[in-house]
N, C-alpha and C positions, 0 to 999 in steps of 0.2 A: 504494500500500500504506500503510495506516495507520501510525499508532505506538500502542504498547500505552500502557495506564497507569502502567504502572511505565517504562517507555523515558519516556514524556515527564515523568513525577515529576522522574528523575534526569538527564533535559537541563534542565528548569527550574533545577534545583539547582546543576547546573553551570555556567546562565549566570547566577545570581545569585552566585556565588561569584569568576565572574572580573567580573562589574559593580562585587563589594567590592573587588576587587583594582585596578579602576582607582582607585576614590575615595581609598583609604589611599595607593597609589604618588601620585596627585597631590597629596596632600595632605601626602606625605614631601618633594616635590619645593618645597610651600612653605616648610614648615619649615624646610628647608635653604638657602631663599633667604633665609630673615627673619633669619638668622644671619648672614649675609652678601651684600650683593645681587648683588656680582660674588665668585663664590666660589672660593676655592682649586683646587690640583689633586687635592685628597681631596674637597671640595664635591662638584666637576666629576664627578668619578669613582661619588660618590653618587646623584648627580643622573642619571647614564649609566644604573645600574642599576635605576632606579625607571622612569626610560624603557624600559630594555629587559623590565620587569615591568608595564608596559604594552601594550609589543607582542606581549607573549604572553599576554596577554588578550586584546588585540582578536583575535590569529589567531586562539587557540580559540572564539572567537563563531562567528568568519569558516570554520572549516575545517567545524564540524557544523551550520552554517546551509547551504553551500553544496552541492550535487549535484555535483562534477565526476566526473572518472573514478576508477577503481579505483585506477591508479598515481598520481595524481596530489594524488589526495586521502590515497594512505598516505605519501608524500615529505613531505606536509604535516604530516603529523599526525606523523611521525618527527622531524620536525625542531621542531616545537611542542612535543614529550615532550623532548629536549635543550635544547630552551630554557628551559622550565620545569625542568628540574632543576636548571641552572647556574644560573637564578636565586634556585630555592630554598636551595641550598646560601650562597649569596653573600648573600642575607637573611638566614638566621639565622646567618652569619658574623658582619654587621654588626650586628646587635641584640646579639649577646654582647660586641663589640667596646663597644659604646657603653655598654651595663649596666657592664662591668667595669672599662675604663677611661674615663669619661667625660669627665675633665677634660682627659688628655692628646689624647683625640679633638677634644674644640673646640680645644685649641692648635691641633693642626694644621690645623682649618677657618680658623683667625684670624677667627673671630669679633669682629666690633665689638661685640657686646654681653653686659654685663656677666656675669659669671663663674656664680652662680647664677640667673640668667633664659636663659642660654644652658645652662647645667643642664637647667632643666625640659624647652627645648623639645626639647635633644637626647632627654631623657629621652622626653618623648613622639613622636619619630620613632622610634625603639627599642624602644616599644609597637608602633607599627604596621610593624615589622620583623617581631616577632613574628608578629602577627596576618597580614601576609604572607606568612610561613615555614609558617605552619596549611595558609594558604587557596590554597598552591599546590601543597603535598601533595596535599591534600581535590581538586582539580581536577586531578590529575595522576589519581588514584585513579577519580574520577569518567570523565574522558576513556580508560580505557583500558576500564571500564565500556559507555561510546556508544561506544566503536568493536570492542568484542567482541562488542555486540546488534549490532550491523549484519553482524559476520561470520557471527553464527548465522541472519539474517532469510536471506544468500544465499547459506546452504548447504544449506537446508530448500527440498524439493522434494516440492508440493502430488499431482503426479502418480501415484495409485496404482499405475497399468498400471508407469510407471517404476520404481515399486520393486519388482514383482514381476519384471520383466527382468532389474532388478539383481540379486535373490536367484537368480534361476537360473544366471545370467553366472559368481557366485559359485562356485556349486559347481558346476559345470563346471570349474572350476578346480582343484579336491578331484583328489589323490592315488586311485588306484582300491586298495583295501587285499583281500587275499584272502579277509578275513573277514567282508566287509560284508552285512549282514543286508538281502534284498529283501523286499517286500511285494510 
């Protein structure tokens, strides 16, 4: 069975959004090393989260690329929609954390380097917290999209005769009322 145009629009959409979402988390995971090479237990902790905003990128690639079963592909996809949410909450935790108090954030990274060049870079990991915190909504949004057209693709049954069985089945089931009008 195909994919429509619009089903495959908004899979392409959705897998260029968690493609953004690996580059910005890898690219949060360096910033946070050049501030420190062996990093604190807040580094550590940051660095956890851009990993685990990884991983939920690669599974959402991995859950609407793959065919498996019914159950096994919705356990996945359940558990991809709560991992994307606790990430996105925990992203734009951390982007307000770093906007608002920036200076006490690098204390606590212990930062070897100097006070406003560890500014900026914080500052731009905090960018792409943001731009994280978007692009996992937007793929949150999208994934519940691809897997609503998959509900609809296997609940639509091509068979005429079947739905005409069905509509009889139907009203065979109808109450017989004393006033009903025969033809």
């Amino acid at each position: 069975m195909g994919m429509s145009k619009s089903k495959g629009n908004t899979h392409n959409i959705f897998l260029l959004c968690n493609y953004i979402l690996l580059g910005s988390a890898s690219s949060c995971i360096f910033l946070t090393i050049s501030l420190r090479l062996f990093p604190s237990l807040s580094g550590l902790s940051l660095i956890f989260l851009h990993t685990l905003t990884i991983a939920t990128a690669v599974s959402g690639c991995s859950i609407f690329a793959s065919s498996t079963s019914a159950t096994a592909s919705d356990r996945l996809y359940g558990s991809h929609m709560v991992a994307t949410v606790l990430t996105a909450i925990f992203q734009g935790a951390v982007s307000v954390l770093i906007f608002t108090r920036t200076g006490d954030f690098l204390r606590f990274l212990k930062s070897y380097v100097r006070e406003e060049d560890g500014a900026v870079i914080l500052k731009l990991a905090g960018g792409l917290c943001v731009v994280m915190f978007c692009l996992e909504w937007i793929v949150l949004v999208l994934a519940f999209l691809l897997k609503y057209s998959d509900y609809l693709d296997e609940s639509v049954v091509d068979d005429d005769d079947f739905k005409v069985r069905r509509q009889e089945e139907d009203l065979k089931d109808w109450p017989s009322y004393p006033f009903q009008l025969k033809l």
